[in-house]
N, C-alpha and C positions, 0 to 999 in steps of 0.2 A: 784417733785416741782422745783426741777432746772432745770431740761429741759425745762420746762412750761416757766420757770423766763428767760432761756436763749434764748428760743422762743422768748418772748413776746420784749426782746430789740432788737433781731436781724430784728423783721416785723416792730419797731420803735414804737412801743407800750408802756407804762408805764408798768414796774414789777409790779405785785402783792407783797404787802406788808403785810404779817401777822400780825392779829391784837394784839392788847396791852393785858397784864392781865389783865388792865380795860375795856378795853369793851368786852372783853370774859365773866370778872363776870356780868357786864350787859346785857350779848345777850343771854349765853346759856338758864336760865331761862323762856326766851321770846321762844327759839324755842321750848323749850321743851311742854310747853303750848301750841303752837302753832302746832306740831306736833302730841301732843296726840289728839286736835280737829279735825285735818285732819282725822286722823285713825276712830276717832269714827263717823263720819260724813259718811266714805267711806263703815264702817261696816253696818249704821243704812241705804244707799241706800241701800245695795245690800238681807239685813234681811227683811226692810220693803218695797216694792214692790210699794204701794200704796201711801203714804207718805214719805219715805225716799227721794226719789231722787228729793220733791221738796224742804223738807229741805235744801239738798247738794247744789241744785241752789239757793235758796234765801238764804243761807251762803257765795255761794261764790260773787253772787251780790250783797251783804252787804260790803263784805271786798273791791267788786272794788267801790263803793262808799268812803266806808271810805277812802284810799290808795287814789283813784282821788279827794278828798276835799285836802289831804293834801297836796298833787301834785300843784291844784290852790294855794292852800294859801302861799306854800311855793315860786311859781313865784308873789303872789302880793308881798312880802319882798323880792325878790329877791336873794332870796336864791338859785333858783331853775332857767333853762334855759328855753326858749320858746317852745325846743321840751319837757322837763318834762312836763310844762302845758298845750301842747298837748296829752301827753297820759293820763294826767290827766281829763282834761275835757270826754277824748274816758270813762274814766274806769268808769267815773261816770253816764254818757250816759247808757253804758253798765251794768251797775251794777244795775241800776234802771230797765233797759229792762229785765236781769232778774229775777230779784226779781217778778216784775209783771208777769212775764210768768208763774213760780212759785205758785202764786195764781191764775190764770186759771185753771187749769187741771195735773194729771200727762202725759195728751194726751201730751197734749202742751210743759209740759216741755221734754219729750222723743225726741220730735219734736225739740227741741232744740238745746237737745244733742246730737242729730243726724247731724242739720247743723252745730254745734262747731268741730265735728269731721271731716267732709266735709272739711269744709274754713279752717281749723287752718292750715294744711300743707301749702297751696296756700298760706296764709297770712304769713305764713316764709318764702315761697320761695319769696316772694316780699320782704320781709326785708331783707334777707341775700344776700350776695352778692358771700361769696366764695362755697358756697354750694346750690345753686339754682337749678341746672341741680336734686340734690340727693331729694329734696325737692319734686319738681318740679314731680317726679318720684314716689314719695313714696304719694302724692295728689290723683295720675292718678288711682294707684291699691286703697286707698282708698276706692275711688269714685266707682271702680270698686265692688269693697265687696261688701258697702252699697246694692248697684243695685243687686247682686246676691243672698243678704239675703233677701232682699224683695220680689225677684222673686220666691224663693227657700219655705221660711219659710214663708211671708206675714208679715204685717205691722207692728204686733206685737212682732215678731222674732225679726223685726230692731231695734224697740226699745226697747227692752228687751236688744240687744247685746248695743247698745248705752248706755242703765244706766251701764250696769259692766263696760264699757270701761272709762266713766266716773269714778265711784266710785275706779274702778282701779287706774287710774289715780291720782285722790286726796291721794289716800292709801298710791302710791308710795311715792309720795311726804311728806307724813307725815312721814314717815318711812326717808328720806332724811333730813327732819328736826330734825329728833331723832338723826339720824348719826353724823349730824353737830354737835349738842349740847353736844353730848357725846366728840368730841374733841376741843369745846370749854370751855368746863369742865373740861377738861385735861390742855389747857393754864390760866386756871383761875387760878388752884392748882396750879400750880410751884411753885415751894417755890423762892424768891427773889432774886438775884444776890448778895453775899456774897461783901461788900465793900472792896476797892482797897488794898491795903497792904501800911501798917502804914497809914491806916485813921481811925480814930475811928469813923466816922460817923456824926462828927459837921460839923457846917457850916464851910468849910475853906475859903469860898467866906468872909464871912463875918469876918474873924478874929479870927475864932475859935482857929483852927490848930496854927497857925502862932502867936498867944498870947502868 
């Protein structure tokens, strides 16, 4: 954590700031919820063949729905900058596309997962700037796979590897949210910093002390 911290002012960066016991008691419970749904989402792809994995899409194009509403509403109050309400409007875009793919077919959404897996590298190595070349790279063989399991196993092999790669995917990430939660559960408990010596804990701003 301090090399990270000592990194991040050396590249001119803002430190990372660890959060409060307040909003550690407010966040873990969120992940943890949020992490057990991932899990059970990644298990019910990979169990149920037929239906799991269009559940898993029309979950997660629900959440980029939700997540991109809040993104607009947060830039009409201005709360939020003009790139947030641009990834806002993408996620809702996105979120909606597929949800509906979702109720087409598991054809369709395999079909899916398959160009999610394709583009996702491409569309980091366009976002990143210091690791593009790695990006860029890890696209190439991708794209390659794909092409080899198709050729290899046929259409159903691709999308058979595309749902676990997905549900894998989500898995991990659930399991990520669990990790979190468990050491924001840990800054939640702390027990409170033991007051200064000879303060009894009044207000001395207000006169208490000093009465």
């Amino acid at each position: 954590m301090t090399n990270a911290v000592t990194a991040g002012r050396q590249a001119g960066s803002s430190p990372i700031t660890p959060p409060t016991q307040q909003q550690a008691q407010a966040t873990w419970p969120r992940m943890v919820v949020l992490g057990v749904v991932l899990l059970a989402l990644a298990v019910l792809a990979l169990t149920w063949s037929g239906v799991g994995p269009r559940v898993l899409l029309g979950a997660i194009g629900l959440f980029g729905v939700v997540q991109g509403v809040r993104l607009l509403r947060g830039a009409r109050t201005g709360a939020v900058d003009r790139t947030a309400a641009l990834v806002g409007a993408g996620g809702v875009w996105l979120g909606a596309l597929a949800m509906g793919v979702a109720l087409l077919s598991a054809a369709a959404t395999g079909w899916l997962f398959v160009v999610a897996a394709v583009v996702a590298l491409p569309a980091l190595a366009v976002a990143a700037t210091d690791r593009r070349p790695l990006a860029l790279g890890g696209a190439v063989l991708v794209a390659a796979a794909a092409v080899a399991v198709a050729l290899l196993g046929g259409v159903d092999a691709l999308l058979a590897t595309a749902r676990v790669l997905a549900a894998g995917t989500v898995g991990v990430l659930g399991l990520a949210n669990l990790a979190g939660a468990v050491g924001m559960a840990r800054i939640a408990r702390r027990p409170l910093p033991a007051p200064a010596a000879g303060c009894g804990g009044c207000a001395c701003g207000a006169g208490g002390c000093g009465s």
